[in-house]
C-alpha positions in Angstrom: 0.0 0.0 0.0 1.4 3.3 -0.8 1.9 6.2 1.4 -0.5 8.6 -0.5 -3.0 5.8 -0.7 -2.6 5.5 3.5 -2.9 9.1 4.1 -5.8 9.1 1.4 -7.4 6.1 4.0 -6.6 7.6 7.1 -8.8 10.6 6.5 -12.3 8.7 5.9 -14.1 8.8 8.7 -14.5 5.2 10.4 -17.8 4.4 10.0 -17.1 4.9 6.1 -14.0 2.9 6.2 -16.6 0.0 8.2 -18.5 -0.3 5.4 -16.5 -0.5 3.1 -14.7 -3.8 4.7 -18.6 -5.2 5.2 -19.3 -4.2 1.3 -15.7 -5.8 0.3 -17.2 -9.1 2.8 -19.8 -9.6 1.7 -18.9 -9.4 -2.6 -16.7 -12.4 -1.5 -19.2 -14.7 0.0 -20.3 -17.5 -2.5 -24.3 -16.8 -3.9 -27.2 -18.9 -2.5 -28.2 -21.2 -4.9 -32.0 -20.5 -5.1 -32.6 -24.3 -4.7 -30.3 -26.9 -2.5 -30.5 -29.9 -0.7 -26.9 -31.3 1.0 -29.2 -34.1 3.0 -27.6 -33.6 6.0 -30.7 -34.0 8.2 -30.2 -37.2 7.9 -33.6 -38.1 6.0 -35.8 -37.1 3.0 -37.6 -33.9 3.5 -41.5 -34.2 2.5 -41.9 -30.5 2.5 -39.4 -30.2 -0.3 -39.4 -34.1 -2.4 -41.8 -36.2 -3.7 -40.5 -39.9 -3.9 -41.6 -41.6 -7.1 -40.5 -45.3 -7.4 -41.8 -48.5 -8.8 -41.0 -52.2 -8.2 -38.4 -53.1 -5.6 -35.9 -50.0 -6.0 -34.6 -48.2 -3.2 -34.5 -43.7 -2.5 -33.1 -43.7 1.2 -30.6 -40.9 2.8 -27.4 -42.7 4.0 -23.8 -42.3 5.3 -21.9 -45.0 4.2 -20.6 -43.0 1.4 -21.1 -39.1 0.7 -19.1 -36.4 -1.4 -19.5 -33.8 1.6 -20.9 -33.7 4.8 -21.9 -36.7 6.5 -25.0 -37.7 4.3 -25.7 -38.6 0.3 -29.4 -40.0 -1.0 -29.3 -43.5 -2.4 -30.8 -44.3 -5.3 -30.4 -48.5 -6.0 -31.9 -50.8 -8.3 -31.5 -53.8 -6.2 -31.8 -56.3 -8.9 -31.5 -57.1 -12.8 -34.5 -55.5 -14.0 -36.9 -54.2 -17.0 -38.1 -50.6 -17.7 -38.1 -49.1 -14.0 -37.7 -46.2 -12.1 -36.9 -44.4 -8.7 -37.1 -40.3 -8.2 -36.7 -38.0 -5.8 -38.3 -34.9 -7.7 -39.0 -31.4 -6.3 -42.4 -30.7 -8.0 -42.4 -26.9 -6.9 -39.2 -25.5 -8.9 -39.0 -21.3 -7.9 -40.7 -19.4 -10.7 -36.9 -17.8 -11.4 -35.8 -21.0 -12.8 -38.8 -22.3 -15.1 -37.7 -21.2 -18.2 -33.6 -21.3 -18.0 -31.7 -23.0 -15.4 -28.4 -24.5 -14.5 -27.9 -27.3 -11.8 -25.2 -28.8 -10.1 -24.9 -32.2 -8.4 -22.2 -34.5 -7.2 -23.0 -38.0 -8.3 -21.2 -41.5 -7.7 -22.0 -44.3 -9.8 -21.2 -48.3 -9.0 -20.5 -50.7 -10.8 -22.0 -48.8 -13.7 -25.2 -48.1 -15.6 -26.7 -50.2 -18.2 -25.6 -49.8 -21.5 -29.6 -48.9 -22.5 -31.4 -45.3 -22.1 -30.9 -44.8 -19.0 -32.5 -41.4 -17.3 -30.5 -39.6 -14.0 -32.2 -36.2 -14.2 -35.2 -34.6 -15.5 -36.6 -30.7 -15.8 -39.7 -30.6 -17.0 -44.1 -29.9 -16.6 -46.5 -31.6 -14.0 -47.7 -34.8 -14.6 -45.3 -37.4 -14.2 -45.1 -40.1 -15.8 -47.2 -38.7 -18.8 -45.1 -34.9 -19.1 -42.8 -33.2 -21.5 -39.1 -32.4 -20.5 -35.6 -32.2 -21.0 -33.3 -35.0 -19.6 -29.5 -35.7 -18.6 -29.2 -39.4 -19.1 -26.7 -42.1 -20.7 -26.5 -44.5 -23.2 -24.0 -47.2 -23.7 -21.8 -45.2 -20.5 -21.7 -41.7 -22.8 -24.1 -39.1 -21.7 -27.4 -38.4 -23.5 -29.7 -35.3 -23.9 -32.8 -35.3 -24.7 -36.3 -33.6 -25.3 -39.2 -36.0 -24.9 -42.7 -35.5 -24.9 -44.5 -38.3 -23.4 -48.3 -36.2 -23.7 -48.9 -35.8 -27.8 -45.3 -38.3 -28.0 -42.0 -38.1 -29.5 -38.4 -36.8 -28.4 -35.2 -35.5 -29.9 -32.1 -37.3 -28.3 -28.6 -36.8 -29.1 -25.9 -38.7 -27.5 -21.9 -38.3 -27.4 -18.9 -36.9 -24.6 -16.7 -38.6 -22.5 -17.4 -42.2 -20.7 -19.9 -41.6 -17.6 -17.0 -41.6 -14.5 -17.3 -44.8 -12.0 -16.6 -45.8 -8.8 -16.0 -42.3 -8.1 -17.8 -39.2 -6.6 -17.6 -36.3 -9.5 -19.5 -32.9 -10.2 -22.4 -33.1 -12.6 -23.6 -29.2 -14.0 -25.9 -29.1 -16.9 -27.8 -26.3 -18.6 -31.4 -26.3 -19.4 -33.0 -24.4 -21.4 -36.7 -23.7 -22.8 -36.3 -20.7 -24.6 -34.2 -21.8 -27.3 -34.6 -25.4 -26.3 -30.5 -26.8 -25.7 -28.8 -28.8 -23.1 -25.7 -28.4 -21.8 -23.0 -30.7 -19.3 -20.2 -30.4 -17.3 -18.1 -33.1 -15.7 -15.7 -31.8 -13.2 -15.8 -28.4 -14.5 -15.0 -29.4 -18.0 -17.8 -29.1 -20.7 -18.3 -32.2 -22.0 -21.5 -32.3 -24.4 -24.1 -30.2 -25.7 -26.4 -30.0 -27.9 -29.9 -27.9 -29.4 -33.1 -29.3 -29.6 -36.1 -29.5 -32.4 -39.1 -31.0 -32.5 -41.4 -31.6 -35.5 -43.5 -28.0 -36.5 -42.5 -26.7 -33.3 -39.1 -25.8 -33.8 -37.1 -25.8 -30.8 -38.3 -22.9 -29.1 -40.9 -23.6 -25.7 -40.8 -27.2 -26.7 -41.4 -28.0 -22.9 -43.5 -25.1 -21.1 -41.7 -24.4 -18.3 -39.5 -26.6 -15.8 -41.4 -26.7 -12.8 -40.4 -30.5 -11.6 -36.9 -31.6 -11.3 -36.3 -35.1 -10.7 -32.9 -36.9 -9.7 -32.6 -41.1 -9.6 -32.9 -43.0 -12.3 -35.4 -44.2 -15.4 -34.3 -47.4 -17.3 -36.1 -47.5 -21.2 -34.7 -50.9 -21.3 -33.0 -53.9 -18.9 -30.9 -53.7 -16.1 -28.6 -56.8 -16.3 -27.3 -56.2 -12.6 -27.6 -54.5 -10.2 -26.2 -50.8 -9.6 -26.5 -48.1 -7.5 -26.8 -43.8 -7.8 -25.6 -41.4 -4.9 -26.7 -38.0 -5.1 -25.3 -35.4 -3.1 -25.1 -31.4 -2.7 -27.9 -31.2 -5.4 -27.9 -27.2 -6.5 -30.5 -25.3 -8.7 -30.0 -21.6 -10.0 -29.8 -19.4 -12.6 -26.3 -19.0 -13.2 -23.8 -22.1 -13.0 -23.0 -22.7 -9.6 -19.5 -24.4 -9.5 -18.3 -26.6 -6.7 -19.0 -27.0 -3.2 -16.9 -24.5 -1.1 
């Protein structure tokens, strides 16, 4: 610091110099993300998740293994199985994040995933299992986007990027967007895919209507030859990408 700068310091009265070091504070601290969930109560919370599973699948809060914190969510298909699904979705997304959004989760993946469709997280309407929305999923261990319109039918899916990371916990961002309809993901920080998305006459422009459920688990289009099991952890919605956990 130079002298002139010192002097220039010492003359401000204190409560001016206070503020300043609480405006300089609080610029530094990290934004809330609008939406969060670190599970560390130790359980699923009602108020905020609706638990959507079929057959003998498992959503449960544990500690055996978590990215951060002493707690992760579960997600297991227990067996080898056919065209099944387990979701923790938060039906009541805030109105800020409806139209564009980005999200951030850390996710752990063992053994690994079926080579089929296989769905890990959804934005989309109301409605479930008959609704339109936008998807981060896999397909034969690459990642796969995709529109899908399960009410009048039909999807747009484009699949590519790196192998799906096992048997270790990493940071899962993706970008959705309604307005024009894309998809975007990051693995570790690192963009990995993305892609647009069109859909007959409609263009690819509102194809979905707003994002007000976002689901996290699992949805298998096909079989499951063994079992495997998804951990979700530090799960993150906002409006502008939101990075890792600090």
């Amino acid at each position: 610091m130079t002298k002139n700068l010192m002097q220039a310091l010492s003359s401000l009265p204190v409560r001016f110099l206070l503020f300043l070091l609480f405006a300089t504070v609080i610029q530094a601290q990290p934004r809330k993300p609008l939406f969060s969930e670190d599970f560390e109560s130790g359980k699923i919370d009602p108020a905020k998740w609706t638990e959507r599973v079929s057959g003998d699948n498992i959503l449960r809060v544990q500690s055996d293994r978590a990215a951060h914190g002493k707690y992760a969510l579960l997600v297991r298909c227990p067996a080898p199985s056919m065209r099944t699904f387990a979701f923790l979705a938060a039906t009541q997304a805030p109105p800020e994040l409806r139209q564009h959004h980005f999200g951030r989760a850390y996710v752990y993946v063992t053994p690994k995933l079926p080579a089929r469709h296989t769905i890990l997280i959804t934005a989309g309407t109301p409605g479930f299992p008959k609704y339109k929305y936008e998807e981060v999923a896999t397909l034969n261990g690459r990642f796969q986007l995709t529109f899908v319109d399960q009410i009048d039918g039909g999807e747009d899916w484009h699949s590519g990027g790196p192998d799906i990371p096992l048997d270790r916990w990493f940071r899962l961002e993706w970008e959705f967007d309604d307005h024009p309809n894309r998809a975007t993901v990051w693995v570790d920080g690192e963009k990995v895919y993305e892609t647009p998305f069109t859909f007959k006459q409609l263009g690819g422009d509102g194809l979905v209507g707003g994002f007000t459920d976002v689901a996290f688990g699992f949805r298998l289009w096909g079989a499951a030859p063994e079992a495997f099991d998804v951990y979700f952890d530090d799960i993150a919605l906002d409006t502008q990408r939101i990075g890792a956990v600090h």
